[in-house]
Every structure is written in C-alpha cells, then in structure tokens.
C-alpha positions as CSV (number, residue, x, y, z in Angstrom):
1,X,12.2,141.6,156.4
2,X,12.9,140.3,159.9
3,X,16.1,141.6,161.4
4,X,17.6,139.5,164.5
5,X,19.9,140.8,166.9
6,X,23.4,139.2,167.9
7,X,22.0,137.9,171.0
8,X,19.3,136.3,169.1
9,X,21.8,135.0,166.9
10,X,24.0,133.6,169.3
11,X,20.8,131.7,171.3
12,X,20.0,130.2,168.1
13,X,23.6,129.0,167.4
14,X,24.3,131.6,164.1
15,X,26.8,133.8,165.9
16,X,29.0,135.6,163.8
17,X,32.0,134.0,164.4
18,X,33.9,133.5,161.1
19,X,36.3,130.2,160.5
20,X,39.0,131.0,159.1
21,X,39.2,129.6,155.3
22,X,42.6,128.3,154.5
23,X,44.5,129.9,152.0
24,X,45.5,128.0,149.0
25,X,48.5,128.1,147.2
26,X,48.6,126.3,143.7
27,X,52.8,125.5,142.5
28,X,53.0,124.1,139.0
29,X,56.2,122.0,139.1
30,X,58.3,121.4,135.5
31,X,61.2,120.7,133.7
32,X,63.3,123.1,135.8
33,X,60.9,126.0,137.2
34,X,58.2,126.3,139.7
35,X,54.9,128.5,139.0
36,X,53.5,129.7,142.2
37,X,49.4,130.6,141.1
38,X,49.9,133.4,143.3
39,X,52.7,135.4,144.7
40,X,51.1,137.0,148.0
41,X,48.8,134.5,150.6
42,X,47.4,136.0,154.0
43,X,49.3,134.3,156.8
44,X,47.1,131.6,158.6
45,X,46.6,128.3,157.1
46,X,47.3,127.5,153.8
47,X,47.1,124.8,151.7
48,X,50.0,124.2,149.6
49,X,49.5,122.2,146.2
50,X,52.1,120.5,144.2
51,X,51.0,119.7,140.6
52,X,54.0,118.0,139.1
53,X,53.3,118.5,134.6
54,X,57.1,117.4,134.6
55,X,58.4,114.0,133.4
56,X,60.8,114.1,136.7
57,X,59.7,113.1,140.2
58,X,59.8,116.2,142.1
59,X,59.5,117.3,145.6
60,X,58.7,120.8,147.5
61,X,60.4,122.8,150.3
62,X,59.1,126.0,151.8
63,X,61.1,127.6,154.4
64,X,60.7,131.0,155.9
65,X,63.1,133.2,155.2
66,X,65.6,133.9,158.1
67,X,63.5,131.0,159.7
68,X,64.9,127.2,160.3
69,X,61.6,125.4,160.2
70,X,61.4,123.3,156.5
71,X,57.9,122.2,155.1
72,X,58.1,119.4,153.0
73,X,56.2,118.0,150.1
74,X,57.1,114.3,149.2
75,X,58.6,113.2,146.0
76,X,55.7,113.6,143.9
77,X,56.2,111.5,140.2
78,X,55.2,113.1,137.0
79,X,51.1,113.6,136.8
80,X,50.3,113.3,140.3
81,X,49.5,115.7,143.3
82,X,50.9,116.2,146.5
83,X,48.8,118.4,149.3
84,X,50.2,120.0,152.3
85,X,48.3,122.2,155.0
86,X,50.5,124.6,157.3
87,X,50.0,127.3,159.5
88,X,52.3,130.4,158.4
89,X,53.6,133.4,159.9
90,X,54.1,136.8,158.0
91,X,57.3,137.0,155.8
92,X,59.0,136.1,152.6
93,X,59.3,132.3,152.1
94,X,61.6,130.7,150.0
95,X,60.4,127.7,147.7
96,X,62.6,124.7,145.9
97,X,62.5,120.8,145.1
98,X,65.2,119.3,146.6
99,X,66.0,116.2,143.9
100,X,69.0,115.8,142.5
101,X,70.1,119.2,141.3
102,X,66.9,120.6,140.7
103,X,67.5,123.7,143.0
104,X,70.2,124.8,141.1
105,X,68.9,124.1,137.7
106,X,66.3,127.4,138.4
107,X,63.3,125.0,140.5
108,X,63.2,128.0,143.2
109,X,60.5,130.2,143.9
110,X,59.6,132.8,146.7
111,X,56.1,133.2,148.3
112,X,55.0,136.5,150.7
113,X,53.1,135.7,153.7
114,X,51.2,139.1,154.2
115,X,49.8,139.8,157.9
C-alpha cells in the first residue's frame, strides 16, 4: 500500500478539499397536500423538486420563517416537474402553492433547515 501525504496530494491536484453536494429535497404535490421526502435538510444548497401527481397546475413557495425572502417554483401542470436550486440558511421554512385557494385547502408544508 502506498500512502501519500497532504502535500503530495495537493502537488498532484487531489487535495482534500470537499465540494459541497447539494441537498435535495423531493415535494410530492396533490389534490390538496404536499409530501416533503424528507422533513430535515442541512443548510447549504438544496435542490428543491416539485413533482406535481395532481390533475391541477400547481406551484411552490418556500419562505423562511420570520424571513421575507420567497422562493418560487412556477406553475407546474399535472405530470410534469419543476427544479429549483437555493442556498438556505438554518431555520424552519414554511412550504405552500399559491393557485387559487390551494393554501388554504391544506397544500402547506414546513421544512427544517438544520446547521
């Protein structure tokens, strides 16, 4: 086995200097509910993911908590996909399409951004 040093790693261009992976978040949208595919992501980028299995256009909003800053994912019509990639901060996000009155009908969800 031949073991190589960080030095020698760096010269050759292998330094161990890690690129962050984005997170990815996976949110079912339907006939009036969202399904996040999971309920904590690190903070850092993520890539958000609207499936909409609905017969309704839908759409997808993601606000922090206490924050003012809206992400948006576009009217997305039944079957297809919409893909966003943000950088978020730590904290408790709150999730909703915004057609018609989809909010209201029960199309809200909330996300935790961990550290």
């Amino acid at each position: 086995m031949i073991r190589l040093g960080a030095a020698t790693l760096a010269a050759v261009g292998l330094a161990a200097i890690p690129a962050q992976v984005p997170a990815r978040l996976g949110v079912t949208a339907k006939e009036f509910h969202l399904l996040l595919s999971r309920q904590v992501v690190k903070a850092g980028r993520v890539v958000i993911e609207l499936d909409n299995f609905g017969q309704d256009v839908h759409d997808l909003r993601l606000r922090r908590i206490g924050g003012t800053r809206t992400y948006v994912l576009p009217a997305t019509s039944a079957g297809s996909r919409a893909i966003l990639e943000a950088r978020l901060r730590a904290g408790r996000y709150r999730l909703w399409c915004s057609i018609a009155d989809h909010r209201a009908r029960g199309m809200v969800a909330t996300l935790r951004v961990r550290k």
